[in-house]
N, CA, C and O of each residue as an XYZ file, in Angstrom:
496
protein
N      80.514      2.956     -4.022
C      80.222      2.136     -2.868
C      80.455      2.950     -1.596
O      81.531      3.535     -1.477
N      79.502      3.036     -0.609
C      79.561      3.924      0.603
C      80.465      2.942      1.505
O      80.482      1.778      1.105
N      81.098      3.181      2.472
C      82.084      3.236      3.414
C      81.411      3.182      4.907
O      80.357      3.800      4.758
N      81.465      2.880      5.870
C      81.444      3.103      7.011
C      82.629      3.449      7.793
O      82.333      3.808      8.933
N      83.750      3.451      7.561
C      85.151      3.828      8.164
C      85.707      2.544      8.460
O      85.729      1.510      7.792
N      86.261      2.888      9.878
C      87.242      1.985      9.381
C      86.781      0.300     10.155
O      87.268     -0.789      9.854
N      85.746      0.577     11.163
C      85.106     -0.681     11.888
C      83.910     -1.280     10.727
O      82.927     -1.919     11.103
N      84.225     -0.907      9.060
C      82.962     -1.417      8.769
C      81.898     -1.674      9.080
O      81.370     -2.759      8.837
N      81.148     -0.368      9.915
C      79.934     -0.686      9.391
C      78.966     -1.245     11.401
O      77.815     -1.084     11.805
N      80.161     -1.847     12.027
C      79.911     -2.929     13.192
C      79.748     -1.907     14.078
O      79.154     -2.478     14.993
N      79.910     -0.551     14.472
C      79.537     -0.144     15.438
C      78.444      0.782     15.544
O      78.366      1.718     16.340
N      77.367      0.342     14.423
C      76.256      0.243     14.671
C      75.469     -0.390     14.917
O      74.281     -0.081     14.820
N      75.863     -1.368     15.274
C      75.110     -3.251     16.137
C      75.600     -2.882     17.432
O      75.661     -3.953     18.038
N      76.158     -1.547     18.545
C      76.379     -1.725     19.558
C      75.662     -0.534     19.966
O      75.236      0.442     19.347
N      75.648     -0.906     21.243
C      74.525      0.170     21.922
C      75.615      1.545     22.429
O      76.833      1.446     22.574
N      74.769      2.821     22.641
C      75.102      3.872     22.348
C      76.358      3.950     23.812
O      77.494      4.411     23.700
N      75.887      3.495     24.831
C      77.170      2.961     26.065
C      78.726      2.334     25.356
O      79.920      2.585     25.518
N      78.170      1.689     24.772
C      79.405      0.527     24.394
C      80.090      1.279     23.169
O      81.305      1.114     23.051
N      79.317      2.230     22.083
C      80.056      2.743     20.802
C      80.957      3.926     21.910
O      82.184      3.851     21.976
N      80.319      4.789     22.582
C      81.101      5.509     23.441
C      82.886      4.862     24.206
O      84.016      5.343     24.130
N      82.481      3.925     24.715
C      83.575      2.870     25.501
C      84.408      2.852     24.164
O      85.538      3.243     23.871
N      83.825      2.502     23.771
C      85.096      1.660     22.270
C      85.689      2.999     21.295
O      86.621      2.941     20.492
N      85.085      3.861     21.536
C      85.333      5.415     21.449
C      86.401      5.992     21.916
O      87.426      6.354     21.339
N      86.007      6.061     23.266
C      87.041      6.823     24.829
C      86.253      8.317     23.956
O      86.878      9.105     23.246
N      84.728      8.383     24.276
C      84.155      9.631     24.275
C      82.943      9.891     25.122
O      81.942      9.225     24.860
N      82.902     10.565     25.879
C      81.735     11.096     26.785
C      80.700     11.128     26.135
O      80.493     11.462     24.968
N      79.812     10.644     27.199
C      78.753     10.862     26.805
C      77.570     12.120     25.937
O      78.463     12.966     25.980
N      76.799     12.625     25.479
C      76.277     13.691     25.124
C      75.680     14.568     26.090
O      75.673     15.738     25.707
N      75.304     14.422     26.938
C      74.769     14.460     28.858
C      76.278     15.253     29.312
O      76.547     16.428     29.562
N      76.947     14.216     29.286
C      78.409     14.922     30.211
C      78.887     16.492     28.931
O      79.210     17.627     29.281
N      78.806     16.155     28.027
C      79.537     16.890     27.170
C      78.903     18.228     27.163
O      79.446     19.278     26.820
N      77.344     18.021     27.700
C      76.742     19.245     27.992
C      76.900     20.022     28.814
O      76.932     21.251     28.875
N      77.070     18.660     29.933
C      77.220     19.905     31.298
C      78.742     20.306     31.622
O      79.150     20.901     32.619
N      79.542     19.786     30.427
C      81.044     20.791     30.552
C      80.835     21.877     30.045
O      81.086     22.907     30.671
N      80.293     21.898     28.709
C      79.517     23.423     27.997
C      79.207     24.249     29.150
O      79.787     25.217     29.643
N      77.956     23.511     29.506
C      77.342     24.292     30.691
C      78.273     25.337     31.781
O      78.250     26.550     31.993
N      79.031     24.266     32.295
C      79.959     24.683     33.062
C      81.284     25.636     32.807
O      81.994     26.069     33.715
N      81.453     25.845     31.603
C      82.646     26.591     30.680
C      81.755     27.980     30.338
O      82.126     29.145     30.476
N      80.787     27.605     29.970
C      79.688     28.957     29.899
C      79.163     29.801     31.133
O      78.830     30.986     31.161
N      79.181     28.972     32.023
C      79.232     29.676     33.671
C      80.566     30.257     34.059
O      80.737     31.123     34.916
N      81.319     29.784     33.461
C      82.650     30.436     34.198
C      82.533     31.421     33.679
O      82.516     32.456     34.345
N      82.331     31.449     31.395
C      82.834     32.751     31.107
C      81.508     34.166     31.786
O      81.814     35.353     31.676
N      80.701     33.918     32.165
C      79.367     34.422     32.797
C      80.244     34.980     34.058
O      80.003     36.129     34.428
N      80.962     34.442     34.542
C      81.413     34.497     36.290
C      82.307     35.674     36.370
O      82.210     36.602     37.174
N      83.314     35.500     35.303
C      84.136     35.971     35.160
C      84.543     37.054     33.479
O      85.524     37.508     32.890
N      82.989     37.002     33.341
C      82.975     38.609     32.664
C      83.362     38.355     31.215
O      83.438     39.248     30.370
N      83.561     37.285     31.032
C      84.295     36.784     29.357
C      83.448     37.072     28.431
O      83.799     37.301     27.273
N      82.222     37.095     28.838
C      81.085     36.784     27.669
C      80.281     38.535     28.041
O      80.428     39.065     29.142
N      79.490     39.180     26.922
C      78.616     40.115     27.119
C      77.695     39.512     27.314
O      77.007     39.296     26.316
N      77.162     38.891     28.761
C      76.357     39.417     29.318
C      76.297     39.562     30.754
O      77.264     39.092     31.354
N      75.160     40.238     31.621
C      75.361     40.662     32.562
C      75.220     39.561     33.709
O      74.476     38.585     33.607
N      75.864     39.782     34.591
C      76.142     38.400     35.636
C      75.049     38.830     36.603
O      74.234     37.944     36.859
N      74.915     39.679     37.029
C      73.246     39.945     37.829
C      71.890     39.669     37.398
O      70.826     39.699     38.015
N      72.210     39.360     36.047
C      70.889     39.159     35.493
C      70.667     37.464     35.538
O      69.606     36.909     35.251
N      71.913     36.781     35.963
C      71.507     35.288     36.077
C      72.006     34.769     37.065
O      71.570     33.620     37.132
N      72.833     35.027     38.056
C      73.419     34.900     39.307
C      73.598     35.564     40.266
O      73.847     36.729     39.956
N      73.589     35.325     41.609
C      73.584     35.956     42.611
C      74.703     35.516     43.375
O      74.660     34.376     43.839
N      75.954     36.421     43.632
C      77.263     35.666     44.673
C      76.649     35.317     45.909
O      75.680     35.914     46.376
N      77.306     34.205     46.509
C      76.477     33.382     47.608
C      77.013     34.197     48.688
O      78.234     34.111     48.559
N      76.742     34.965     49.715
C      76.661     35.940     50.254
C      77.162     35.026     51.990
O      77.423     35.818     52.896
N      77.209     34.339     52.152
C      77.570     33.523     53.427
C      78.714     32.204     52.970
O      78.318     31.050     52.812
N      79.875     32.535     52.833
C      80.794     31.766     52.192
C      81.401     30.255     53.774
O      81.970     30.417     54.854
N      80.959     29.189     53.176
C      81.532     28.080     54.231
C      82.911     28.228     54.436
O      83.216     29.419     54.495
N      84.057     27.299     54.593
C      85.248     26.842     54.816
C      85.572     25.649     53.723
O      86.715     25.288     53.443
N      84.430     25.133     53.188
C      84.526     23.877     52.028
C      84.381     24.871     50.533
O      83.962     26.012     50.338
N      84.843     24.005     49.805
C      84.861     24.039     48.314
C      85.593     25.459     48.044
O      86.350     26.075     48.793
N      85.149     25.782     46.782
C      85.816     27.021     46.101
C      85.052     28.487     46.430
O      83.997     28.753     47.005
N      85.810     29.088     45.961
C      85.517     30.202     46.302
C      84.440     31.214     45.697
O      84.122     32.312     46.155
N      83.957     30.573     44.554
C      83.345     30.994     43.557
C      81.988     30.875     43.469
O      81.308     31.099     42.467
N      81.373     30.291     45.224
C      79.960     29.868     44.960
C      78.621     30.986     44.654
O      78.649     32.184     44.936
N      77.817     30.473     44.204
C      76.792     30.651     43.440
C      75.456     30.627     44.198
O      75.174     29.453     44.438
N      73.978     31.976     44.943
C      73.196     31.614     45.665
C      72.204     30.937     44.508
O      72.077     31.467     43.405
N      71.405     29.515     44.940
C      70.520     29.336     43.929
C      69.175     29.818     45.305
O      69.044     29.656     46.518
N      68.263     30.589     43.956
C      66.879     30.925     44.709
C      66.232     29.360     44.262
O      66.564     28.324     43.686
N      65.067     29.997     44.971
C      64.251     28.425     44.974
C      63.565     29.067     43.834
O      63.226     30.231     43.622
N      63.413     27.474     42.857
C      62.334     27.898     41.993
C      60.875     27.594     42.460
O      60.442     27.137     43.518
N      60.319     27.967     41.415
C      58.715     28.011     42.706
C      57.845     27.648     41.428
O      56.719     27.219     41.681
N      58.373     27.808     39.464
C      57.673     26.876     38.321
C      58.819     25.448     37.928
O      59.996     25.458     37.569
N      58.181     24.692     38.099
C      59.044     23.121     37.415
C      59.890     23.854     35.869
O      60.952     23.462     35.385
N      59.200     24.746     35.475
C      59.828     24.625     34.051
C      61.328     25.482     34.055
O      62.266     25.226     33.300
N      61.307     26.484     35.025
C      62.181     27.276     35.510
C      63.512     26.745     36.190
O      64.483     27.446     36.476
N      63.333     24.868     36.473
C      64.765     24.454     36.898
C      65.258     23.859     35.388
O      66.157     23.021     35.470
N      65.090     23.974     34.899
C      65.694     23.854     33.263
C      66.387     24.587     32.457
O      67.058     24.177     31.510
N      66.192     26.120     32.943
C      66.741     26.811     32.494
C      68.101     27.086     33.302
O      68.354     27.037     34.506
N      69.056     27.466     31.918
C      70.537     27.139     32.397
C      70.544     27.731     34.155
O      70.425     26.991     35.131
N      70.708     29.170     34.189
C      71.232     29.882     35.526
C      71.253     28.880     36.709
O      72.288     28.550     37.288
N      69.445     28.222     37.152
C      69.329     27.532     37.242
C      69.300     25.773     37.497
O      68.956     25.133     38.490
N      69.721     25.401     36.399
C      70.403     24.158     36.416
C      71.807     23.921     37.172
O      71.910     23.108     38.090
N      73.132     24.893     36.591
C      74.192     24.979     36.211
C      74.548     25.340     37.874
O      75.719     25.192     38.225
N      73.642     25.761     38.778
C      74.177     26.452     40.022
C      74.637     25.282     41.244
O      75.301     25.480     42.262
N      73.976     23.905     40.698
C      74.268     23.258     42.146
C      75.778     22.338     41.723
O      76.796     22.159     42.392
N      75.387     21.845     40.253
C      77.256     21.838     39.109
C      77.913     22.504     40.089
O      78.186     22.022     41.188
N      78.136     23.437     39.776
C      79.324     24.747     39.948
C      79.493     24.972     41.819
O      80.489     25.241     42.490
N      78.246     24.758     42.170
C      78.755     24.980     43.862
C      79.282     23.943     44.058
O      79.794     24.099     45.167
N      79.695     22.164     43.453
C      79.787     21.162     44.154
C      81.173     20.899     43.471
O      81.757     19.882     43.845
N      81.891     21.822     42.340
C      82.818     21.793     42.362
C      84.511     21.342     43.143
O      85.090     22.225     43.776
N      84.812     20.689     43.080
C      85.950     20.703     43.917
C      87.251     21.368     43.936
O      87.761     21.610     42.842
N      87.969     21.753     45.165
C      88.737     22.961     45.315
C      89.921     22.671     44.531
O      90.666     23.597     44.208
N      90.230     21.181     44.109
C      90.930     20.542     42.596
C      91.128     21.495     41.532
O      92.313     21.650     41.236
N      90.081     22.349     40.708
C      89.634     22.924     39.998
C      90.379     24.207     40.255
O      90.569     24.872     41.273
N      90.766     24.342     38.900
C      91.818     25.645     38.793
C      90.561     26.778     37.792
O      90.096     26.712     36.655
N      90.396     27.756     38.973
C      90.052     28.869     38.204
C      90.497     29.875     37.583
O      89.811     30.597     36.859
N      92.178     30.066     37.907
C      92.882     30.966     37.061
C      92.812     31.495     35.452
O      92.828     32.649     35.025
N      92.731     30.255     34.750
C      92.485     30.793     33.213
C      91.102     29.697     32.834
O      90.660     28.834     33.592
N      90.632     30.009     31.529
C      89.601     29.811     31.107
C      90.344     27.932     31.166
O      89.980     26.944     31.803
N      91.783     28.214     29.908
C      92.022     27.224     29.617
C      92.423     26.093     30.930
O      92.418     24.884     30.698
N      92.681     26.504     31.974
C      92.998     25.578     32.783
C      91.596     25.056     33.668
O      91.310     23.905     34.000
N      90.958     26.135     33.881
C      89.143     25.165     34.404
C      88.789     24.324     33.078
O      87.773     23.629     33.067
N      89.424     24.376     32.244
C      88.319     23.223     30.723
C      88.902     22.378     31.203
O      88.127     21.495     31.568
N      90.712     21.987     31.579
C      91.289     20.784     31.624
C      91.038     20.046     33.321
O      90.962     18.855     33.625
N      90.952     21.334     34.242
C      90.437     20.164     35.626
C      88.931     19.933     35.635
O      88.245     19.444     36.533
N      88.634     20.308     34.657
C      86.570     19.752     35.310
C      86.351     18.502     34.400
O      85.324     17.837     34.265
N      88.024     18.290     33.591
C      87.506     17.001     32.489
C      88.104     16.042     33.542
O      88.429     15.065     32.866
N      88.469     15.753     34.996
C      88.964     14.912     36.023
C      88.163     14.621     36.917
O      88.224     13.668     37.694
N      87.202     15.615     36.823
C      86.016     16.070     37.866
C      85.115     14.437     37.410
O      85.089     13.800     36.357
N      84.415     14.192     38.857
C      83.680     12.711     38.612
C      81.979     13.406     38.421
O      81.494     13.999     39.384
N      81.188     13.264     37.139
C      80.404     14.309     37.623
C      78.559     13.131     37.415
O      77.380     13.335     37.128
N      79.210     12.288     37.691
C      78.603     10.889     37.700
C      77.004     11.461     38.353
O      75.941     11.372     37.740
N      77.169     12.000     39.621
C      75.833     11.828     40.403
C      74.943     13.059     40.288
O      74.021     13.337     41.054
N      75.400     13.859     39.077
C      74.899     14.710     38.337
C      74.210     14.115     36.596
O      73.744     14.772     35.665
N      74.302     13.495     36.666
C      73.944     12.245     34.901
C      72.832     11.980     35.438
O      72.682     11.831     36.651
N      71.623     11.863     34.287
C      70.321     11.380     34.610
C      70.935      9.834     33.786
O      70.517      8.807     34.321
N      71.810      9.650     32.638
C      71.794      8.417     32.110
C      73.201      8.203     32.725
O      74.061      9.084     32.727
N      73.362      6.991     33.234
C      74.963      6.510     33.610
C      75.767      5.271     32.750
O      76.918      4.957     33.053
């Protein structure tokens, strides 16, 4: 006899909002763009082999707001070209808040999970 765990079976009569809630798990959307954003850091900061010129440009006129770490985005000029990560991940990461500890890998995973990243979600 198959099993459903331990809600028998019932939290598949609820919609994919509400199994989340009754969860306490992010969405698949949010869970991406922490990836996203954990994969930009190790990019930023040299963790990963590959080359950071080849997908970012340091923002060359630094404000008085946010972190220190911003990112120039060029304009894209094909629709299909804002999809791709470099891309996507650049206006994320500039809107960061100065909250956000960049010191270790492990401490940006735990402040960007505080981060409200709501008006970045196509589904809410």
């Amino acid at each position: 006899m198959r099993t459903c765990g331990p809600a028998d079976g019932k939290l598949i009569r609820l919609s994919y909002s509400e199994r989340l809630r009754r969860l306490s798990l992010p969405s698949l959307e949010l869970r991406c763009l922490y990836l996203d954003l954990v994969f930009c850091y190790k990019v930023v900061f040299g963790l990963v082999s590959i080359n950071f010129d080849d997908y970012f440009e340091v923002r060359s006129v630094l404000g008085t707001r946010g972190h220190a770490y911003k990112l120039f985005k060029p304009r894209c000029t094909a629709s299909i070209l804002s999809n791709f990560f470099a891309k996507r991940v650049i206006n994320i990461w500039n809107s960061l808040p100065v909250t956000v500890n960049f010191s270790t890998l492990k401490s940006f995973r735990r402040t960007i999970q505080s981060v409200d990243f709501s008006s970045f979600l196509k589904c809410s």
